[in-house]
Rosetta silent file (secondary structure, phi, psi, omega in degrees, C-alpha in Angstrom):
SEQUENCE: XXXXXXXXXXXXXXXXXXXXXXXXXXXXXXXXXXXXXXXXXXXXXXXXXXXXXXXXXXXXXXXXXXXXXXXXXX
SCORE:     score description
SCORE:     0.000 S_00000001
   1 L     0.000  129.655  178.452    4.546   -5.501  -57.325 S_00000001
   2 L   -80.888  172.720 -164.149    3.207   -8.802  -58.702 S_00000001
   3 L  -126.109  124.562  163.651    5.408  -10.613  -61.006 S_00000001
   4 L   -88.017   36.886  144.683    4.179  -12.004  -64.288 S_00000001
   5 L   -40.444  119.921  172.403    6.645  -14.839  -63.623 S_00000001
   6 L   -67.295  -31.254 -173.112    5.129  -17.963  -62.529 S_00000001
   7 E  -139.897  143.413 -157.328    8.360  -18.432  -60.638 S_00000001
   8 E  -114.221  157.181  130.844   10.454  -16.129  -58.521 S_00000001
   9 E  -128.225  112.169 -158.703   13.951  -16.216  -56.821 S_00000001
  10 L   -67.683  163.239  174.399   14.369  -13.824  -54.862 S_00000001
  11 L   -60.365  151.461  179.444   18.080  -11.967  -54.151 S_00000001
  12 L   -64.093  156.396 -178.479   20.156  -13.900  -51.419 S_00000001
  13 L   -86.190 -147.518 -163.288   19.665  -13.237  -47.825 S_00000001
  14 L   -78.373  -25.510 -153.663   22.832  -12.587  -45.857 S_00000001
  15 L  -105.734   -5.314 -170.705   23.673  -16.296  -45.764 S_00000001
  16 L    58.427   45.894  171.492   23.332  -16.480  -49.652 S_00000001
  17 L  -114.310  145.508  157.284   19.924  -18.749  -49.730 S_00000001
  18 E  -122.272  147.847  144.047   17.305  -17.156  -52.085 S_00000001
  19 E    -2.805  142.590 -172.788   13.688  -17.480  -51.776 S_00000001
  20 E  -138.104  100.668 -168.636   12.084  -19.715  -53.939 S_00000001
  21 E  -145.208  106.226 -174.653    8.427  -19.183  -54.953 S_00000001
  22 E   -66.158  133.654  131.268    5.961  -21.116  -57.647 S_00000001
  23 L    58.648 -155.189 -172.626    3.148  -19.005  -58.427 S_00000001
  24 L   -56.305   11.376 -179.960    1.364  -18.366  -54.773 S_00000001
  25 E  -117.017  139.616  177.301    3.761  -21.116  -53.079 S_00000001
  26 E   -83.842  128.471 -178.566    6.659  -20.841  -50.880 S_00000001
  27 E  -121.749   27.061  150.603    8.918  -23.990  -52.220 S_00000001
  28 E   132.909 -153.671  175.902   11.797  -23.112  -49.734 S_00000001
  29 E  -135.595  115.083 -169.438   15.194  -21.550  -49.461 S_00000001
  30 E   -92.843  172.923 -160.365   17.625  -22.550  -52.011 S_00000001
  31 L  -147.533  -28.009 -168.449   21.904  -22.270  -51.518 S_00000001
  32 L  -170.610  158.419 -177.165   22.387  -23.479  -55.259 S_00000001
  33 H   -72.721    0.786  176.050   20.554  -24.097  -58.351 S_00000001
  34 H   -94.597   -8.794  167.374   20.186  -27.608  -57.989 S_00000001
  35 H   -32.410  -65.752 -154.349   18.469  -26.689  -54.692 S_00000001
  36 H   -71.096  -28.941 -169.841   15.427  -24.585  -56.981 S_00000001
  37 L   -87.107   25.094  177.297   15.337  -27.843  -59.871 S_00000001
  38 L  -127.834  -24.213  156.970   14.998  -29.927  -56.929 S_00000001
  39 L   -66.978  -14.562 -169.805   11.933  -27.537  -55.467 S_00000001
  40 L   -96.448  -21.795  170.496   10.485  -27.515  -58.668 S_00000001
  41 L   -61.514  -81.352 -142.309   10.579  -31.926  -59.289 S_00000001
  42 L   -55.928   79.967  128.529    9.101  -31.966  -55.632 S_00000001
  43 L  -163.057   18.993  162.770    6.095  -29.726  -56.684 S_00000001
  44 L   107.879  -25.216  165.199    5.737  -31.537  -60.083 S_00000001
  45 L   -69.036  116.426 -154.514    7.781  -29.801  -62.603 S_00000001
  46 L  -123.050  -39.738 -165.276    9.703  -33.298  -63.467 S_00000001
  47 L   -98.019    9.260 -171.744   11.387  -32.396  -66.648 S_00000001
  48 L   -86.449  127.228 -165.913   12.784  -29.204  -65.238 S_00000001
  49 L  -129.535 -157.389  176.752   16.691  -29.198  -65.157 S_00000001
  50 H   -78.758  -30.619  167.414   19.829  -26.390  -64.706 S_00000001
  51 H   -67.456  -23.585  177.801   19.319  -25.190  -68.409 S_00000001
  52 H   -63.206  -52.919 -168.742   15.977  -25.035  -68.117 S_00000001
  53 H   -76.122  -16.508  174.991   15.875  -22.610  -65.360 S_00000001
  54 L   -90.029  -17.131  177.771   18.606  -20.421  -66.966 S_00000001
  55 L  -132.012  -14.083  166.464   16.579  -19.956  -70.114 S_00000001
  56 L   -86.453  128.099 -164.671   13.225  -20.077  -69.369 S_00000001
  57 L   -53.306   -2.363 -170.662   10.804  -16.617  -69.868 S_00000001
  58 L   -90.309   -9.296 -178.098    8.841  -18.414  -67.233 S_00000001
  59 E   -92.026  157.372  140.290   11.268  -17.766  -64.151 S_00000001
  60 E  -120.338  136.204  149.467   12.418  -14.380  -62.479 S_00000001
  61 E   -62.530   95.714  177.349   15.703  -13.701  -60.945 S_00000001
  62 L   -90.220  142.843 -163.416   15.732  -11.310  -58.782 S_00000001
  63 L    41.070   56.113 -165.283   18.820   -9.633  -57.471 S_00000001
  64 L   122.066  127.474  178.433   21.212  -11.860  -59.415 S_00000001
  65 L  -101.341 -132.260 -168.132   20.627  -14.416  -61.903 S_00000001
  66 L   -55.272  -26.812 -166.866   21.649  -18.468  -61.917 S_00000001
  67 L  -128.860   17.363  175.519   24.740  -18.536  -60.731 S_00000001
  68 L   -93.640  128.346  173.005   24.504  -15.359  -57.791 S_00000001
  69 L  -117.358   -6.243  173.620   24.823  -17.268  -54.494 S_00000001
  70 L  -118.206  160.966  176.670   25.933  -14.309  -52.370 S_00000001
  71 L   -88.777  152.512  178.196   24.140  -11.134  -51.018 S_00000001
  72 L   -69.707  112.586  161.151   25.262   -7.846  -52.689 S_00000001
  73 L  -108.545  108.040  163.649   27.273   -5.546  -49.910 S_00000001
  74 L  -132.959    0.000    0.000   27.111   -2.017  -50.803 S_00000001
């Protein structure tokens, strides 16, 4: 399903990094949120910070929001 998100983070893998993905680009695998504000300077977003990413309609979380760093065991 596409996402009208521009930006995705996907649920943590087993290791607790999630996906990270601007619009059609893979920006990496993040471990913490300053990981994703730090993929999003390097690709240009400059003013983007930890509140920013916690309240803005332009990201989705997926499986977890801002501060899930582990995968779900059920």
């Amino acid at each position: 399903m596409a996402s009208d998100h521009p930006i995705v983070i996907y649920p943590p893998a087993g290791d607790g990094g999630r996906r990270v993905r601007a619009g059609p680009h893979f920006l990496g695998m993040a471990y913490t949120l300053l990981d994703v504000v730090e993929f999003l300077r390097l690709a240009g977003m400059e003013d983007v910070d930890d509140d920013w990413m916690r309240q803005s309609p332009l990201v989705e979380w997926r499986g977890g929001g801002p501060d899930t760093w582990t995968a779900a065991h059920g």
